[in-house]
Every structure is written in structure tokens, then in C-alpha cells.
N, C-alpha and C positions, 0 to 999 in steps of 0.2 A: 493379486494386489490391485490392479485397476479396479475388476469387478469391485471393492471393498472402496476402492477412491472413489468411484460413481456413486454408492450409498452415501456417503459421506458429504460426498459434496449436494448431491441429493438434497440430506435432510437440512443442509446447512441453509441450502438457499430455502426451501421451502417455510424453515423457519422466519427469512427475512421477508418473504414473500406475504405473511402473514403478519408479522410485526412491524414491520416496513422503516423499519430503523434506521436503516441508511437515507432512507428519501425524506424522512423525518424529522431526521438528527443530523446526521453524518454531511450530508450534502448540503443544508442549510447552513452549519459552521464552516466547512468551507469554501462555501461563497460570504458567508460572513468575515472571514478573514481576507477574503479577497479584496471584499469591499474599503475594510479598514484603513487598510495598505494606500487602498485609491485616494481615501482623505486623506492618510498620512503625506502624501505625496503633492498633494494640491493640485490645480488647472491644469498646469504642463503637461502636456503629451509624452513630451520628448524623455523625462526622465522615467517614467511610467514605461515606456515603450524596452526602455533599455532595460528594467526591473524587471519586468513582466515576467521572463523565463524562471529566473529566480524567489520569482511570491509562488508562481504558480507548483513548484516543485513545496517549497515550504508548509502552501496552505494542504498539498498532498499527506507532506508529511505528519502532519498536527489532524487531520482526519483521520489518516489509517491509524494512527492510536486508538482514538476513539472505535473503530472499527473492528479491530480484535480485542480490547475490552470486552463488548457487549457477545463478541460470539464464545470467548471463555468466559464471561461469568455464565451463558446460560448453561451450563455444562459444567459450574462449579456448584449447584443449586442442586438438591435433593438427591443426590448421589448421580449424577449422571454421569459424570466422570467414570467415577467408579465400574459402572454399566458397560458404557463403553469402555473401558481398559479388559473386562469381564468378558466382550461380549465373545471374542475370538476372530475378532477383525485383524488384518495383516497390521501392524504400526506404521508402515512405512506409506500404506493404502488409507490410512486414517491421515497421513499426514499430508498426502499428496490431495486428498479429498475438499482438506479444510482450506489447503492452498488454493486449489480449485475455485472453490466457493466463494474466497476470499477475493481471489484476484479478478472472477466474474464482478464482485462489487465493487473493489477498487476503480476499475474502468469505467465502468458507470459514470463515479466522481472524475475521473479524469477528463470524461467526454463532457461534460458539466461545467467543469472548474476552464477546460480548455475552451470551451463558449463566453466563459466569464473575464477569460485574459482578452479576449477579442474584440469583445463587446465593450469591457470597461477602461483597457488599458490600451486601444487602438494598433495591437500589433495584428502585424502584416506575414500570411505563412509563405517562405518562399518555396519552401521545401516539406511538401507532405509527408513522405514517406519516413523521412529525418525524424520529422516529430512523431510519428505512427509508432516508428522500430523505439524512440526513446519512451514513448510512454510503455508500450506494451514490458521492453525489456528490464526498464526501470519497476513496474507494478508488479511483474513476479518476482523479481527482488524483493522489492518491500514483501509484496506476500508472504515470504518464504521465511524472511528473516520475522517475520512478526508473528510468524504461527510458530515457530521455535521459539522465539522469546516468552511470549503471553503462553505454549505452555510449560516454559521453567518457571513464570511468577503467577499462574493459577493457583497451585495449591498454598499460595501465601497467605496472609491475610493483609498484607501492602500491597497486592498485586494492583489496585489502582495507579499508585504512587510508584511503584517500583517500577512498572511495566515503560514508562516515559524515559526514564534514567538508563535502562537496560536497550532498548530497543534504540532511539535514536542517534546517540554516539556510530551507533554499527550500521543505520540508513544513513550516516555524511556522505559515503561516496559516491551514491544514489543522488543527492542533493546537488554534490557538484557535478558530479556528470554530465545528470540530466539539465542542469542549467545549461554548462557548457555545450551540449548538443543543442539544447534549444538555440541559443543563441546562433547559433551558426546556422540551424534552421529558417527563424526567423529573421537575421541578415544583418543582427547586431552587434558580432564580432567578426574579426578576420578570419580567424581559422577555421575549420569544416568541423563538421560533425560526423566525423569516419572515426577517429581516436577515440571519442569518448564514448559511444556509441559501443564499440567493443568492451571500454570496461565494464559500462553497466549488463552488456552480455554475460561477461563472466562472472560477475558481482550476481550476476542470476543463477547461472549453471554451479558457482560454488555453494551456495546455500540452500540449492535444490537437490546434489549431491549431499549435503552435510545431515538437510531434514532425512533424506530418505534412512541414512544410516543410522542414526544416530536419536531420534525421534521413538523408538520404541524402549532402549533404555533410559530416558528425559519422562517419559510418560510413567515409568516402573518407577522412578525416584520421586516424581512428584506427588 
């Protein structure tokens, strides 16, 4: 199963490595939406300051769609799917592979987008580690849940449209979470970031558990 998730994630990135889609697309929307946000809000500092946690988790969000879009449609084109479902790869190795790949890109944007809250929105980190453990724990989340989602609506033909409706209802808790952790990181609420911090753990470890299981009959129906 590893050996099969190393291929995998392998070929995932080397494909981005060559198309460079996330540094291209991905990342330029959202710092585009970051910026939005910054005019939406006007001069003030101080409301900015307090949003920050909350755009920055948001513009994540409306990225990683984009993100696993472009890595199943390249795998819905010229039977590639099919290849790989064929090929005799572990499903569970396929799935942990993509998440791989996936969440290597995510981070990217995060470290990105996390320059972009700093830079534009003048927050101040009290707490590194707060924000480390929430981004990291937070992204294989999303990862996890968006390689299971994108692929039950790959083999659709609304998998554009559908993949949005399907997928971010089930990243809300990711949303709050990690705002609520941010915030406590960055020193604009009362309460800590130990609570929420845990839920986006498990929010991680259940849909990491759910893909590994369940990921090979999802691949057989699609």
C-alpha cells in the first residue's frame, strides 16, 4: 500500500511540476480573494486584523476546489481512470497517494496565502506552532475529504458544478476550526487554540480512515 501511495503521489506531483497549475492558477486566486476581501474591508487595520483568520481559511477553501478539479479531470481524459483502476495498484495506496500529493500542494497555498494574511491584513503571530499544527491538520483534512469527494463526481459529467456543492458543506468544520484556532493563535480571541485544534485532528484522522476504507469500492462505482 505505501509502495503504491509513493507512485501515486509520485506521478501526481510530477504532473504539477510540469503544468504548474497551482503556482499558475491556484495560488494567484487565492491571493486574489485575499486581496478582495482587503478592499472589501477598506483602510482599517483593526477589522482586517480580526477577519484575517477567517478570509484566510475561506480563500483556502475556494482554492482547494480548484485544486482537485484540475487533478481529476486529468485522469478523467483519455481513459486514465480506467488505467489506473486496471492498473492493479492497492485502492487504498491510490488514495493515500493522491492525498499525498494533494496536501504537499495545499501547503504550498497555505504558506502563500499565510504571507498574504501578514503582509495585507497586519496580523501579528503569537503562537507558531498554534498556526503550524492548524494549518497542517486542517490541509489533510481538506485533502482527504476532497480526494473522496472529486472522486465520487469525476465520473459525472457536472463534476465541475457538483464537486463545490458536495465538497464544502463537509469542509465547514475545517472552516471553523481553523478560524477559531487561528484566532486564538494570533491573539484575537479569548479562548486558546487546544479545543479546536483537536477537532480539526480528528476531522483529519476520520476522513483518512473513511478514504482508506472505502476509496476502492467509490473508485469501482465511479
Amino acid at each position: 500500500m505505501w509502495r503504491d501511495a509513493l507512485l501515486v503521489a509520485g506521478k501526481d506531483l510530477r504532473i504539477e511540476m510540469r503544468s504548474r497549475v497551482v503556482l499558475n492558477q491556484v495560488v494567484p486566486f487565492g491571493v486574489l480573494v485575499l486581496v478582495l476581501f482587503a478592499l472589501a474591508l477598506g483602510p482599517d487595520r483593526r477589522p482586517m486584523v480580526q477577519a484575517a483568520p477567517g478570509l484566510f481559511w475561506v480563500s483556502v477553501l475556494f482554492s482547494s476546489v480548484l485544486a482537485v478539479q484540475r487533478s481529476f479531470s486529468i485522469e478523467s481524459a483519455e481513459g486514465a481512470r480506467d488505467g489506473l483502476r486496471l492498473s492493479g495498484l492497492d485502492p487504498a495506496g491510490i488514495f493515500l497517494g493522491k492525498l499525498g500529493a494533494m496536501t504537499v500542494q495545499l501547503l504550498l497555498l497555505d504558506l502563500i496565502l499565510g504571507a498574504g494574511v501578514v503582509v495585507l491584513y497586519g496580523a501579528h503571530v503569537r503562537s507558531v506552532g498554534a498556526v503550524v499544527t492548524a494549518a497542517v491538520a486542517g490541509t489533510v483534512g481538506l485533502a482527504a475529504a476532497a480526494t473522496l469527494y472529486g472522486a465520487m463526481a469525476a465520473g459525472l459529467r457536472v463534476r465541475e458544478t457538483l464537486l463545490p456543492f458536495l465538497f464544502l458543506p463537509v469542509a465547514s468544520p475545517v472552516l471553523v476550526a481553523g478560524t477559531r484556532a487561528w484566532q486564538g493563535a494570533l491573539g484575537t480571541a479569548a479562548s486558546g487554540s487546544g479545543p479546536w485544534l483537536r477537532i480539526l485532528l480528528v476531522f483529519a484522522v476520520v476522513y483518512l480512515a473513511l478514504g482508506v476504507v472505502i476509496y476502492g469500492p467509490l473508485q469501482e462505482a465511479t
